[in-house]
ZATI-287736 format. One record per residue (C-alpha): residue number from 1; x, y, z. Coordinates in Angstrom, 2 decimals. Example, Ala and Ser with C-alpha at 12.3 -4.5 7.8 and 13.67 -1.06 7.14 Angstrom:
<rec n="1" xx="12.30" yy="-4.50" zz="7.80"/>
<rec n="2" xx="13.67" yy="-1.06" zz="7.14"/>
END
This chain:
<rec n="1" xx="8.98" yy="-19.96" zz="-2.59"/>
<rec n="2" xx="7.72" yy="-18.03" zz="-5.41"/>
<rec n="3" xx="9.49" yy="-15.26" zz="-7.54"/>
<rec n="4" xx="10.14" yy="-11.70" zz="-6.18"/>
<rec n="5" xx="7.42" yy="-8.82" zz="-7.39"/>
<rec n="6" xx="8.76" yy="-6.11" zz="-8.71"/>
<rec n="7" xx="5.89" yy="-3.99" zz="-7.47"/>
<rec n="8" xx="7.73" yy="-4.40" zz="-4.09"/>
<rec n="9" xx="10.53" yy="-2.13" zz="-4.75"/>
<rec n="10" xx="8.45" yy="0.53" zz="-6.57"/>
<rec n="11" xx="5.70" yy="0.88" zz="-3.62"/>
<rec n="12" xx="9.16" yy="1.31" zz="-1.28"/>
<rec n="13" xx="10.47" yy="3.81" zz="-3.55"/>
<rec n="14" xx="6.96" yy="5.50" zz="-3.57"/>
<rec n="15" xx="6.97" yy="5.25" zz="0.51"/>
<rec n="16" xx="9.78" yy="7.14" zz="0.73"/>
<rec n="17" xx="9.50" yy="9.50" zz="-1.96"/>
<rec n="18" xx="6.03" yy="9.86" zz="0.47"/>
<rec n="19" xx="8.34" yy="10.57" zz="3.33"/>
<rec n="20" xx="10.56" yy="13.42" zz="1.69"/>
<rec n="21" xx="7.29" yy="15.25" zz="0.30"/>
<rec n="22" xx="5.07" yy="15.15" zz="4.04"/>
<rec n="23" xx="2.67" yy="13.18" zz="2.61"/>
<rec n="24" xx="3.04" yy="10.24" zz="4.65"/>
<rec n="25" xx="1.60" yy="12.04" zz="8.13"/>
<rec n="26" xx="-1.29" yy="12.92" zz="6.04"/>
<rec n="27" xx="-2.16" yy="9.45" zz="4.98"/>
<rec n="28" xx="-1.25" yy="7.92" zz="8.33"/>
<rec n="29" xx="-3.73" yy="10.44" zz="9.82"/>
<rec n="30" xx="-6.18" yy="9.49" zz="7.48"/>
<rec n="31" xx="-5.98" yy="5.85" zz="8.10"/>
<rec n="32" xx="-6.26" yy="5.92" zz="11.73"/>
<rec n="33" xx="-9.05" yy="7.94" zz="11.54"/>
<rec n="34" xx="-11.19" yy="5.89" zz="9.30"/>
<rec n="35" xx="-10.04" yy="2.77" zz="11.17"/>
<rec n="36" xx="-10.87" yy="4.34" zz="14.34"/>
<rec n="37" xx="-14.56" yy="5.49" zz="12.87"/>
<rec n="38" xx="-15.29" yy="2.14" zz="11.27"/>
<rec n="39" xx="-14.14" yy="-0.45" zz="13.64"/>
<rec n="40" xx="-13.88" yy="1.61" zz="17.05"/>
<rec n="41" xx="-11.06" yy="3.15" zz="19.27"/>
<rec n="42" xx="-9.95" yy="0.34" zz="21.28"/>
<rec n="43" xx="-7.06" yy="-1.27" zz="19.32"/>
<rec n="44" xx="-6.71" yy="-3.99" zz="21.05"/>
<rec n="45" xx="-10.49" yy="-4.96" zz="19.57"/>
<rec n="46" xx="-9.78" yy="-3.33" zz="16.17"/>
<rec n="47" xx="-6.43" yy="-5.05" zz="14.32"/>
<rec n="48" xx="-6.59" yy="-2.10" zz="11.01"/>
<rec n="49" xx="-7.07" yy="0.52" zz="14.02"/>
<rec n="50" xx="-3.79" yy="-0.99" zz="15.56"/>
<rec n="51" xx="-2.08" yy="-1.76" zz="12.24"/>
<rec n="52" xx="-2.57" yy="2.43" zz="11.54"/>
<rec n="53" xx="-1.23" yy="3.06" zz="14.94"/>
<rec n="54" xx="1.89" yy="1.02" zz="14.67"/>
<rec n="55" xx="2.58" yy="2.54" zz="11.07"/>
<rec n="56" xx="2.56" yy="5.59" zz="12.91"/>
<rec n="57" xx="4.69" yy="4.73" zz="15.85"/>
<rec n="58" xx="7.47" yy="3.79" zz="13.63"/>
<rec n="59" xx="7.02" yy="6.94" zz="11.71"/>
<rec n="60" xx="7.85" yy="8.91" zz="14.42"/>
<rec n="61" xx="4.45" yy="10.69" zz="14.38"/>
<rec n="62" xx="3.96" yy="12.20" zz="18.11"/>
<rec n="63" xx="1.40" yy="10.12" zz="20.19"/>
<rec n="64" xx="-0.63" yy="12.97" zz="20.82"/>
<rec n="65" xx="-1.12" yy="13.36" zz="16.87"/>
<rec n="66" xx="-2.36" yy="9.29" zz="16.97"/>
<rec n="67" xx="-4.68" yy="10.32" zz="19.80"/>
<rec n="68" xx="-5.95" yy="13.52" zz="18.38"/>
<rec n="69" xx="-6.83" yy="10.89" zz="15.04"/>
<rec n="70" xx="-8.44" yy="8.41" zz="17.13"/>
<rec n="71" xx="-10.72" yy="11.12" zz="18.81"/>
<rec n="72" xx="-11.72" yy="12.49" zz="15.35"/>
<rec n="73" xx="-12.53" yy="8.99" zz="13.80"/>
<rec n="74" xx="-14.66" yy="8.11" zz="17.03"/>
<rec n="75" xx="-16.65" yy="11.39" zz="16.87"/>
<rec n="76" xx="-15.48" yy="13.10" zz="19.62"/>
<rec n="77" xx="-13.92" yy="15.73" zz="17.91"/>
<rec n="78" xx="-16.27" yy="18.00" zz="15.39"/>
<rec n="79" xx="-13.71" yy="18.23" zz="12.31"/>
<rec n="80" xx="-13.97" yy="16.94" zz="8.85"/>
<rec n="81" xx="-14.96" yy="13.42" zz="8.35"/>
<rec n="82" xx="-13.48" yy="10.77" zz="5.49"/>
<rec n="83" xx="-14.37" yy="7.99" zz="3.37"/>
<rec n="84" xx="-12.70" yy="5.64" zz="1.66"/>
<rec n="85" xx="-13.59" yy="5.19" zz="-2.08"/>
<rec n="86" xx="-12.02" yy="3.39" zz="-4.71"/>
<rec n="87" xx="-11.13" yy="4.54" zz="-8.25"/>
<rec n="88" xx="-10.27" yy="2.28" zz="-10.90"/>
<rec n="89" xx="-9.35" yy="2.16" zz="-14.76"/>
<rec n="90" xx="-6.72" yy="1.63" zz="-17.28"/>
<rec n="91" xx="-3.25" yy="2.50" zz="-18.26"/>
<rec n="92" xx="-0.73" yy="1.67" zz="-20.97"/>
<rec n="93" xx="-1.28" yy="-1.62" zz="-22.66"/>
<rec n="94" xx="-4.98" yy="-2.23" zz="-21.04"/>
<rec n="95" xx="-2.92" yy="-1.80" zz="-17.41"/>
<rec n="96" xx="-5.19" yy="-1.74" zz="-14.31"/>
<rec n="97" xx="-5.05" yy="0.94" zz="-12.15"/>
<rec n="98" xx="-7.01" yy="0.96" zz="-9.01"/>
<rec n="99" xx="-6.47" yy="3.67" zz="-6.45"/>
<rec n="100" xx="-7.38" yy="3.95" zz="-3.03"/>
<rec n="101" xx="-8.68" yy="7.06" zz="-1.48"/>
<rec n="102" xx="-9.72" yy="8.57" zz="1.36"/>
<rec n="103" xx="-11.36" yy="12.19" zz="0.75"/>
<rec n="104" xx="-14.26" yy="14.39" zz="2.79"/>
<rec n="105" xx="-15.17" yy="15.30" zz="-1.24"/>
<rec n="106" xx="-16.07" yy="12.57" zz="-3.56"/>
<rec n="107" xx="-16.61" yy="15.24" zz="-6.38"/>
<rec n="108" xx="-12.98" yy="16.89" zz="-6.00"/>
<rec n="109" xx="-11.05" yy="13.53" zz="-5.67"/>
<rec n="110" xx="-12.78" yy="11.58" zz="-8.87"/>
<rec n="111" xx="-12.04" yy="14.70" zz="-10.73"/>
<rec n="112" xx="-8.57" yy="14.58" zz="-10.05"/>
<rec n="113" xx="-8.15" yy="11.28" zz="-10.64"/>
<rec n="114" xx="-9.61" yy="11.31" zz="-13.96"/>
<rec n="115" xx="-7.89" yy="14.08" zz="-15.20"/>
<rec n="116" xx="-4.59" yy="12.11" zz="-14.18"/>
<rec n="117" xx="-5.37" yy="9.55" zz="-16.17"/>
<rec n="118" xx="-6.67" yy="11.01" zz="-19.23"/>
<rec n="119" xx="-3.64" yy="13.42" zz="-19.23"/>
<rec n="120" xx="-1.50" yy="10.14" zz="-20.00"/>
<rec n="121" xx="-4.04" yy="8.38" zz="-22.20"/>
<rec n="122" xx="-5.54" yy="6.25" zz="-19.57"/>
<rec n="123" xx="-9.20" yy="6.44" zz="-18.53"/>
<rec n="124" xx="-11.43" yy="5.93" zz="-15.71"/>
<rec n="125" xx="-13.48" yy="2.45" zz="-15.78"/>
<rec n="126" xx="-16.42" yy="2.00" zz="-13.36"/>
<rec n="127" xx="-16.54" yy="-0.07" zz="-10.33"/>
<rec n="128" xx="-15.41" yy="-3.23" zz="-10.44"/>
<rec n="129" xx="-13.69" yy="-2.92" zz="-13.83"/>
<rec n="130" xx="-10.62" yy="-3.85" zz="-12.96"/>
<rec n="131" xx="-10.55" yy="-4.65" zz="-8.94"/>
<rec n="132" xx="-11.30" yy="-8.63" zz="-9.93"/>
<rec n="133" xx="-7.65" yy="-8.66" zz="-10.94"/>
<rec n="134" xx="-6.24" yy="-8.18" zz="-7.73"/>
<rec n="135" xx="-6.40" yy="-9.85" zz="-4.39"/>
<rec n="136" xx="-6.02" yy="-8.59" zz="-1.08"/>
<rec n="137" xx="-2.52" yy="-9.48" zz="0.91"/>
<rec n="138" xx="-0.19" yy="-9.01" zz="3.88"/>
<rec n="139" xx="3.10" yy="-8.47" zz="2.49"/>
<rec n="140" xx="6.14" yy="-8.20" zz="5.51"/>
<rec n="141" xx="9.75" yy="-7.12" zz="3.58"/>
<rec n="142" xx="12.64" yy="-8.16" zz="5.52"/>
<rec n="143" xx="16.32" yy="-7.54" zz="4.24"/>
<rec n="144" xx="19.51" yy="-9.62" zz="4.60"/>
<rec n="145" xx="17.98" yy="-12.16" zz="6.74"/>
<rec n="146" xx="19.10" yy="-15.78" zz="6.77"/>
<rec n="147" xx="15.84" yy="-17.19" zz="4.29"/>
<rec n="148" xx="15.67" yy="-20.58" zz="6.12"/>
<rec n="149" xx="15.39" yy="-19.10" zz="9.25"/>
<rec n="150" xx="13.09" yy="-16.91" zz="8.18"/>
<rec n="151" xx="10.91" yy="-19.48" zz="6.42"/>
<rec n="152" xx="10.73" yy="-21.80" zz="9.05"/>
<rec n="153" xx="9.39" yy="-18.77" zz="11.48"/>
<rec n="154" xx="7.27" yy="-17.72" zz="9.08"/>
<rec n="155" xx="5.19" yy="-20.98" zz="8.09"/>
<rec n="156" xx="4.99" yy="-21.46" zz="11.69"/>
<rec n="157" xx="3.28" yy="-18.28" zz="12.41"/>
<rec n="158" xx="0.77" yy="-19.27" zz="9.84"/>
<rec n="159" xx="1.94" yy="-17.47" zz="6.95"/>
<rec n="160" xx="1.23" yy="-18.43" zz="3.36"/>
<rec n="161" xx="4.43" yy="-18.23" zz="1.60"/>
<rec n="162" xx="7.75" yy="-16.49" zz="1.14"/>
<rec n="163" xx="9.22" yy="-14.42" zz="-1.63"/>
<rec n="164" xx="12.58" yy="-13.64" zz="-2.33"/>
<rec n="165" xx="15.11" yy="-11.75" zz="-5.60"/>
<rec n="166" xx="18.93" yy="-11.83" zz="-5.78"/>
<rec n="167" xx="19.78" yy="-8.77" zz="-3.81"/>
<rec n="168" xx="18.62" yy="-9.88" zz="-0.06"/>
<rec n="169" xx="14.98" yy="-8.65" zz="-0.31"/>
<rec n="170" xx="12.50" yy="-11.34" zz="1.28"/>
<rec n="171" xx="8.56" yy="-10.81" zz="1.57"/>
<rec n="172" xx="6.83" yy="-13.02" zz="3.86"/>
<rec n="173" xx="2.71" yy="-13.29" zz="2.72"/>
<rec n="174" xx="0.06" yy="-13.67" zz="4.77"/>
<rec n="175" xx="-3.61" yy="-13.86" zz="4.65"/>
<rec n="176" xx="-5.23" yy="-9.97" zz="5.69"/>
<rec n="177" xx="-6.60" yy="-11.57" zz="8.46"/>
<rec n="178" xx="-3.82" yy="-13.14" zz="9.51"/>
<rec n="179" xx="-1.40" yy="-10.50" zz="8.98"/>
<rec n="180" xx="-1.29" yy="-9.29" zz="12.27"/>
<rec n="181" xx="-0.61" yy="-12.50" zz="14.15"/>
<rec n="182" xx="2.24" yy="-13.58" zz="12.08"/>
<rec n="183" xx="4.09" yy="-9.74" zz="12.29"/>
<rec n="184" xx="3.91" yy="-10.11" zz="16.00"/>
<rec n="185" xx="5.01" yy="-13.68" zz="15.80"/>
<rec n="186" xx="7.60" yy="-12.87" zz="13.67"/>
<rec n="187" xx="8.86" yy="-9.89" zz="15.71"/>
<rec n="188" xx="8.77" yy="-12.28" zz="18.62"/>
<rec n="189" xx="11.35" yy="-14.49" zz="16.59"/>
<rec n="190" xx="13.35" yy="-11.75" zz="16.11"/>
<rec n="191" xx="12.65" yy="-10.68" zz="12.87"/>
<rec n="192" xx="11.86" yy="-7.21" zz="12.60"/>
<rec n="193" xx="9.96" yy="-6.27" zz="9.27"/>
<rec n="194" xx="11.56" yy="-3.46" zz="7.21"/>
<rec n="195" xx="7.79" yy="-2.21" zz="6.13"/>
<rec n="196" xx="4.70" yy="-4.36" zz="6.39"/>
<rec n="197" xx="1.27" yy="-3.73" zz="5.29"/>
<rec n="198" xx="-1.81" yy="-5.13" zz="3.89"/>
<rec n="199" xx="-1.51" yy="-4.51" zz="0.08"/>
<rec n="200" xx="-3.32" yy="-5.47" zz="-3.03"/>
<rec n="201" xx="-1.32" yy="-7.90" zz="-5.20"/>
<rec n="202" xx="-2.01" yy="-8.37" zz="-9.24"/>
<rec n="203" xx="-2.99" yy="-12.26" zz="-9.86"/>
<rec n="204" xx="-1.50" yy="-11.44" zz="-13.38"/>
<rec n="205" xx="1.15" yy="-9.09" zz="-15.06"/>
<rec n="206" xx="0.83" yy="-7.31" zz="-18.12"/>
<rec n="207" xx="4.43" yy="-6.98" zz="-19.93"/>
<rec n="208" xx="4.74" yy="-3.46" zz="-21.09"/>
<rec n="209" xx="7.54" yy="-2.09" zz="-23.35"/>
<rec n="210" xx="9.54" yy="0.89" zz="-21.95"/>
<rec n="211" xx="7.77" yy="3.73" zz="-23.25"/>
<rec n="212" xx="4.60" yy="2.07" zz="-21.93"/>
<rec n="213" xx="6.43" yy="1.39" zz="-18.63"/>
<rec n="214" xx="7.47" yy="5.05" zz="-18.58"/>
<rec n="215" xx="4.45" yy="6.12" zz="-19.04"/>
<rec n="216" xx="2.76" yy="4.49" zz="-16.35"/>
<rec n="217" xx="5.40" yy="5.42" zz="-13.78"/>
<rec n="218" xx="4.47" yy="9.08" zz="-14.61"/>
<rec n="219" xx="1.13" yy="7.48" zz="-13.68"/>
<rec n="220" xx="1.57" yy="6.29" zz="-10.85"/>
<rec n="221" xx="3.62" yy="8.80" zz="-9.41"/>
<rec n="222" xx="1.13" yy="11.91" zz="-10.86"/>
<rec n="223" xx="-1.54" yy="9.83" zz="-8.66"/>
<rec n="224" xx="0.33" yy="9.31" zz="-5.60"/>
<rec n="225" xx="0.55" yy="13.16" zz="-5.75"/>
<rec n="226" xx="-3.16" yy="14.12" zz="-5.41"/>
<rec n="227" xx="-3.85" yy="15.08" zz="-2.08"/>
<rec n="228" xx="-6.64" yy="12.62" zz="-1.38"/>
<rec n="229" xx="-4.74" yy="9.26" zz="-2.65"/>
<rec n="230" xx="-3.64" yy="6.56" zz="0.07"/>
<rec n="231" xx="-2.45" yy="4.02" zz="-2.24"/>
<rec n="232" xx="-1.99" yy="2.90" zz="-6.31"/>
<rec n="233" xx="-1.77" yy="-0.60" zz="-7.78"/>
<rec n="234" xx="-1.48" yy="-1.77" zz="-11.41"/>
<rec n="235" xx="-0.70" yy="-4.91" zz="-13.00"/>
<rec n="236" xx="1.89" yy="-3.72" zz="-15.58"/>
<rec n="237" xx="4.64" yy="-5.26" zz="-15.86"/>
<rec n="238" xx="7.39" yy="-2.56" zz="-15.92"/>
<rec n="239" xx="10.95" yy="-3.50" zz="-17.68"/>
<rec n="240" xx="13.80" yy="-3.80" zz="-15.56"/>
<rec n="241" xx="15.42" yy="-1.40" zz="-17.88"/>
<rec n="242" xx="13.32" yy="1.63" zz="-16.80"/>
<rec n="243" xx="13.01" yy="0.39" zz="-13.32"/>
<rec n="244" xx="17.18" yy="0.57" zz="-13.40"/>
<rec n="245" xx="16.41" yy="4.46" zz="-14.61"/>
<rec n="246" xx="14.77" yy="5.08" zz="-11.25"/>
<rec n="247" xx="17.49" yy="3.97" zz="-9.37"/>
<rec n="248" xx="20.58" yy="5.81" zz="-11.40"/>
END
Protein backbone atom coordinates (compact mmCIF):
# COMPACT_ATOMS: atom_id res chain seq x y z
CA UNK A 1 0.00 0.00 0.00
CA UNK A 2 1.47 3.28 -0.55
CA UNK A 3 1.12 6.57 1.56
CA UNK A 4 -2.11 8.70 1.57
CA UNK A 5 -2.03 12.02 -0.89
CA UNK A 6 -2.86 14.86 0.58
CA UNK A 7 -4.24 16.23 -2.66
CA UNK A 8 -7.17 13.83 -1.82
CA UNK A 9 -8.67 15.79 0.90
CA UNK A 10 -8.16 19.21 -0.76
CA UNK A 11 -9.93 18.16 -4.24
CA UNK A 12 -12.94 16.86 -1.62
CA UNK A 13 -12.91 20.04 0.11
CA UNK A 14 -12.88 21.82 -3.36
CA UNK A 15 -15.95 19.36 -4.49
CA UNK A 16 -17.94 20.51 -1.98
CA UNK A 17 -17.06 23.98 -1.66
CA UNK A 18 -18.23 23.30 -5.68
CA UNK A 19 -21.49 22.06 -4.32
CA UNK A 20 -22.40 25.10 -1.93
CA UNK A 21 -21.44 27.72 -4.79
CA UNK A 22 -23.73 25.80 -7.96
CA UNK A 23 -20.86 25.21 -9.73
CA UNK A 24 -20.92 21.61 -9.75
CA UNK A 25 -24.26 21.34 -12.23
CA UNK A 26 -22.33 23.52 -14.47
CA UNK A 27 -19.34 21.33 -14.77
CA UNK A 28 -21.36 18.12 -14.74
CA UNK A 29 -23.26 19.64 -17.70
CA UNK A 30 -20.23 20.40 -19.33
CA UNK A 31 -18.74 17.03 -19.06
CA UNK A 32 -21.55 15.11 -20.36
CA UNK A 33 -21.78 17.18 -23.11
CA UNK A 34 -18.30 16.94 -24.39
CA UNK A 35 -18.34 13.21 -23.61
CA UNK A 36 -21.47 12.85 -25.40
CA UNK A 37 -19.97 14.99 -28.60
CA UNK A 38 -16.65 13.19 -28.62
CA UNK A 39 -17.37 9.61 -28.02
CA UNK A 40 -21.27 9.41 -28.86
CA UNK A 41 -24.63 9.16 -26.90
CA UNK A 42 -24.94 5.61 -26.21
CA UNK A 43 -23.28 5.06 -22.78
CA UNK A 44 -23.22 1.82 -22.75
CA UNK A 45 -20.50 2.23 -25.89
CA UNK A 46 -18.93 5.37 -24.37
CA UNK A 47 -17.43 4.62 -20.52
CA UNK A 48 -16.43 8.91 -19.94
CA UNK A 49 -20.12 9.46 -21.42
CA UNK A 50 -21.38 7.03 -18.62
CA UNK A 51 -18.80 8.04 -15.98
CA UNK A 52 -20.45 11.94 -16.54
CA UNK A 53 -23.84 10.45 -16.26
CA UNK A 54 -23.33 8.58 -13.05
CA UNK A 55 -21.54 11.76 -11.49
CA UNK A 56 -24.67 13.26 -12.22
CA UNK A 57 -27.08 10.71 -10.96
CA UNK A 58 -25.57 10.86 -7.61
CA UNK A 59 -25.69 14.58 -7.71
CA UNK A 60 -29.15 14.63 -7.81
CA UNK A 61 -29.19 16.48 -11.18
CA UNK A 62 -32.83 15.72 -12.80
CA UNK A 63 -32.60 13.12 -15.69
CA UNK A 64 -34.14 15.35 -18.01
CA UNK A 65 -31.13 17.89 -17.39
CA UNK A 66 -28.60 14.60 -18.33
CA UNK A 67 -30.77 14.14 -21.42
CA UNK A 68 -31.09 17.70 -22.44
CA UNK A 69 -26.77 17.46 -22.17
CA UNK A 70 -26.60 14.42 -24.14
CA UNK A 71 -28.81 15.97 -26.97
CA UNK A 72 -26.58 19.12 -27.04
CA UNK A 73 -23.20 17.16 -27.15
CA UNK A 74 -24.67 14.88 -30.04
CA UNK A 75 -25.83 17.89 -32.12
CA UNK A 76 -29.26 17.67 -31.89
CA UNK A 77 -29.81 20.62 -30.09
CA UNK A 78 -28.46 24.14 -31.78
CA UNK A 79 -26.86 25.76 -28.48
CA UNK A 80 -23.35 26.63 -27.66
CA UNK A 81 -20.74 24.10 -28.23
CA UNK A 82 -17.41 23.32 -25.83
CA UNK A 83 -13.95 22.28 -25.90
CA UNK A 84 -11.75 21.11 -23.67
CA UNK A 85 -8.33 22.89 -23.44
CA UNK A 86 -5.68 22.69 -21.06
CA UNK A 87 -3.79 25.51 -19.29
CA UNK A 88 -0.68 25.00 -17.57
CA UNK A 89 2.17 26.94 -15.60
CA UNK A 90 3.74 27.62 -12.33
CA UNK A 91 3.07 28.51 -8.79
CA UNK A 92 4.99 29.06 -5.56
CA UNK A 93 8.30 27.32 -5.40
CA UNK A 94 8.37 26.32 -9.34
CA UNK A 95 4.72 24.45 -8.43
CA UNK A 96 2.87 23.02 -11.48
CA UNK A 97 -0.36 24.04 -12.14
CA UNK A 98 -2.30 22.52 -14.90
CA UNK A 99 -5.97 23.30 -15.28
CA UNK A 100 -8.56 21.74 -17.13
CA UNK A 101 -11.17 23.60 -19.02
CA UNK A 102 -13.95 23.39 -20.92
CA UNK A 103 -15.06 26.89 -22.56
CA UNK A 104 -17.09 27.89 -26.06
CA UNK A 105 -14.20 30.96 -25.86
CA UNK A 106 -10.61 30.07 -25.89
CA UNK A 107 -9.74 33.90 -25.78
CA UNK A 108 -11.94 34.67 -22.52
CA UNK A 109 -10.84 31.51 -20.54
CA UNK A 110 -6.78 31.84 -21.17
CA UNK A 111 -7.26 35.37 -20.15
CA UNK A 112 -8.66 34.54 -17.01
CA UNK A 113 -6.47 32.09 -16.21
CA UNK A 114 -3.49 34.10 -16.68
CA UNK A 115 -4.53 36.89 -14.87
CA UNK A 116 -5.12 34.35 -11.86
CA UNK A 117 -1.92 33.42 -11.88
CA UNK A 118 0.02 36.45 -12.36
CA UNK A 119 -2.14 38.12 -9.62
CA UNK A 120 -0.28 35.61 -7.14
CA UNK A 121 3.11 35.64 -8.83
CA UNK A 122 2.64 32.58 -10.87
CA UNK A 123 2.70 32.54 -14.68
CA UNK A 124 1.38 30.80 -17.57
CA UNK A 125 3.92 28.18 -19.28
CA UNK A 126 3.07 26.77 -22.75
CA UNK A 127 1.88 23.40 -23.57
CA UNK A 128 3.43 20.73 -22.25
CA UNK A 129 5.44 22.68 -19.67
CA UNK A 130 4.46 21.10 -16.92
CA UNK A 131 1.73 18.22 -17.92
CA UNK A 132 4.92 15.55 -18.10
CA UNK A 133 4.75 15.70 -14.32
CA UNK A 134 1.58 14.18 -13.91
CA UNK A 135 -0.07 10.97 -14.89
CA UNK A 136 -3.47 10.15 -15.54
CA UNK A 137 -5.49 7.95 -12.70
CA UNK A 138 -8.71 6.45 -11.34
CA UNK A 139 -8.81 7.32 -7.83
CA UNK A 140 -12.15 5.56 -5.79
CA UNK A 141 -12.21 7.15 -1.87
CA UNK A 142 -13.93 4.91 0.43
CA UNK A 143 -14.27 5.74 4.27
CA UNK A 144 -14.25 3.49 7.36
CA UNK A 145 -14.10 0.36 5.46
CA UNK A 146 -12.42 -2.76 6.76
CA UNK A 147 -8.81 -2.22 4.43
CA UNK A 148 -8.31 -6.02 3.98
CA UNK A 149 -11.51 -6.49 2.74
CA UNK A 150 -11.26 -3.85 0.69
CA UNK A 151 -7.86 -4.77 -0.73
CA UNK A 152 -8.59 -8.13 -1.49
CA UNK A 153 -11.82 -6.82 -3.66
CA UNK A 154 -9.95 -4.41 -5.08
CA UNK A 155 -6.79 -6.34 -6.57
CA UNK A 156 -9.30 -8.70 -7.75
CA UNK A 157 -11.17 -6.29 -9.80
CA UNK A 158 -7.93 -5.42 -11.41
CA UNK A 159 -6.98 -2.47 -9.60
CA UNK A 160 -3.43 -1.21 -9.20
CA UNK A 161 -3.03 -0.40 -5.65
CA UNK A 162 -4.53 0.94 -2.46
CA UNK A 163 -3.91 4.03 -0.41
CA UNK A 164 -4.71 4.71 2.95
CA UNK A 165 -3.87 7.81 6.16
CA UNK A 166 -4.72 7.45 9.87
CA UNK A 167 -8.19 8.80 9.93
CA UNK A 168 -10.21 5.94 7.83
CA UNK A 169 -9.72 7.47 4.34
CA UNK A 170 -8.79 4.63 1.70
CA UNK A 171 -8.26 5.32 -2.19
CA UNK A 172 -8.35 2.42 -4.34
CA UNK A 173 -6.19 3.25 -7.95
CA UNK A 174 -6.87 2.08 -11.03
CA UNK A 175 -5.69 2.37 -14.50
CA UNK A 176 -8.23 5.19 -16.61
CA UNK A 177 -9.14 2.48 -18.59
CA UNK A 178 -9.85 0.31 -16.13
CA UNK A 179 -11.56 2.53 -13.84
CA UNK A 180 -14.84 1.70 -14.73
CA UNK A 181 -14.71 -2.06 -14.41
CA UNK A 182 -13.26 -2.11 -11.02
CA UNK A 183 -16.06 0.76 -9.56
CA UNK A 184 -18.71 -1.58 -10.75
CA UNK A 185 -16.87 -4.53 -9.41
CA UNK A 186 -16.35 -2.96 -6.39
CA UNK A 187 -19.95 -1.75 -5.95
CA UNK A 188 -20.88 -5.32 -6.70
CA UNK A 189 -18.75 -6.30 -3.51
CA UNK A 190 -20.43 -3.98 -1.65
CA UNK A 191 -18.30 -1.23 -1.47
CA UNK A 192 -19.82 1.87 -2.38
CA UNK A 193 -17.21 4.69 -3.33
CA UNK A 194 -17.60 7.98 -1.40
CA UNK A 195 -16.42 10.01 -4.79
CA UNK A 196 -14.60 8.41 -7.68
CA UNK A 197 -13.16 9.89 -10.69
CA UNK A 198 -10.44 9.83 -13.15
CA UNK A 199 -7.87 12.41 -11.83
CA UNK A 200 -4.41 13.52 -12.62
CA UNK A 201 -1.89 12.50 -9.93
CA UNK A 202 1.72 14.41 -9.42
CA UNK A 203 4.65 11.64 -9.92
CA UNK A 204 6.55 14.10 -7.56
CA UNK A 205 5.84 16.69 -4.71
CA UNK A 206 7.34 19.89 -4.27
CA UNK A 207 7.60 20.79 -0.34
CA UNK A 208 6.46 24.30 0.05
CA UNK A 209 6.72 26.39 3.27
CA UNK A 210 3.42 27.87 4.60
CA UNK A 211 3.33 31.13 3.08
CA UNK A 212 4.08 29.36 -0.22
CA UNK A 213 1.38 26.78 0.65
CA UNK A 214 -0.98 29.67 1.39
CA UNK A 215 -0.40 31.13 -1.44
CA UNK A 216 -1.15 28.48 -3.71
CA UNK A 217 -4.40 27.55 -1.97
CA UNK A 218 -5.54 31.13 -2.87
CA UNK A 219 -4.48 29.64 -6.23
CA UNK A 220 -6.15 27.05 -6.52
CA UNK A 221 -9.23 28.12 -5.13
CA UNK A 222 -9.15 31.76 -7.31
CA UNK A 223 -9.01 29.10 -10.35
CA UNK A 224 -11.62 26.78 -9.39
CA UNK A 225 -13.71 30.03 -9.40
CA UNK A 226 -13.51 31.03 -13.11
CA UNK A 227 -16.47 30.06 -14.77
CA UNK A 228 -14.90 27.93 -17.47
CA UNK A 229 -12.54 25.65 -15.08
CA UNK A 230 -13.47 21.80 -14.61
CA UNK A 231 -10.55 20.85 -12.65
CA UNK A 232 -6.86 22.12 -10.98
CA UNK A 233 -3.82 20.01 -10.13
CA UNK A 234 -0.40 21.02 -8.74
CA UNK A 235 2.39 19.21 -7.34
CA UNK A 236 3.06 21.35 -4.21
CA UNK A 237 3.39 19.94 -1.39
CA UNK A 238 1.19 21.92 1.07
CA UNK A 239 2.13 21.74 5.03
CA UNK A 240 -0.13 20.03 7.18
CA UNK A 241 -0.09 23.11 9.23
CA UNK A 242 -2.06 25.25 6.72
CA UNK A 243 -4.02 22.33 5.52
CA UNK A 244 -5.18 22.09 9.52
CA UNK A 245 -6.19 26.06 8.86
CA UNK A 246 -8.72 24.89 6.30
CA UNK A 247 -10.32 22.65 8.46
CA UNK A 248 -10.59 24.97 11.86
Amino acid sequence: MAGHSKWANIQHRKRAQDTKRGKLFTKLIREITVAARMGGSDASANPRLRLAMDKGLAANMPKDTIERAIKRGAGELDDVHYEEVRYEGYGPGGTAIMVDCMTDNRKRTVAEVRHVLSKHGGNLGTDGSVAYLFNAVGVLMFVDVDEDSLLEAAMEAGAEDLVADDEGTVEVLTAPDEFVSVRDALVAAGFQPQDAEVSMRASAEVSLDEEAGRTLLKILDALEELEDVQNVYSNGDIPDAVLDELAA
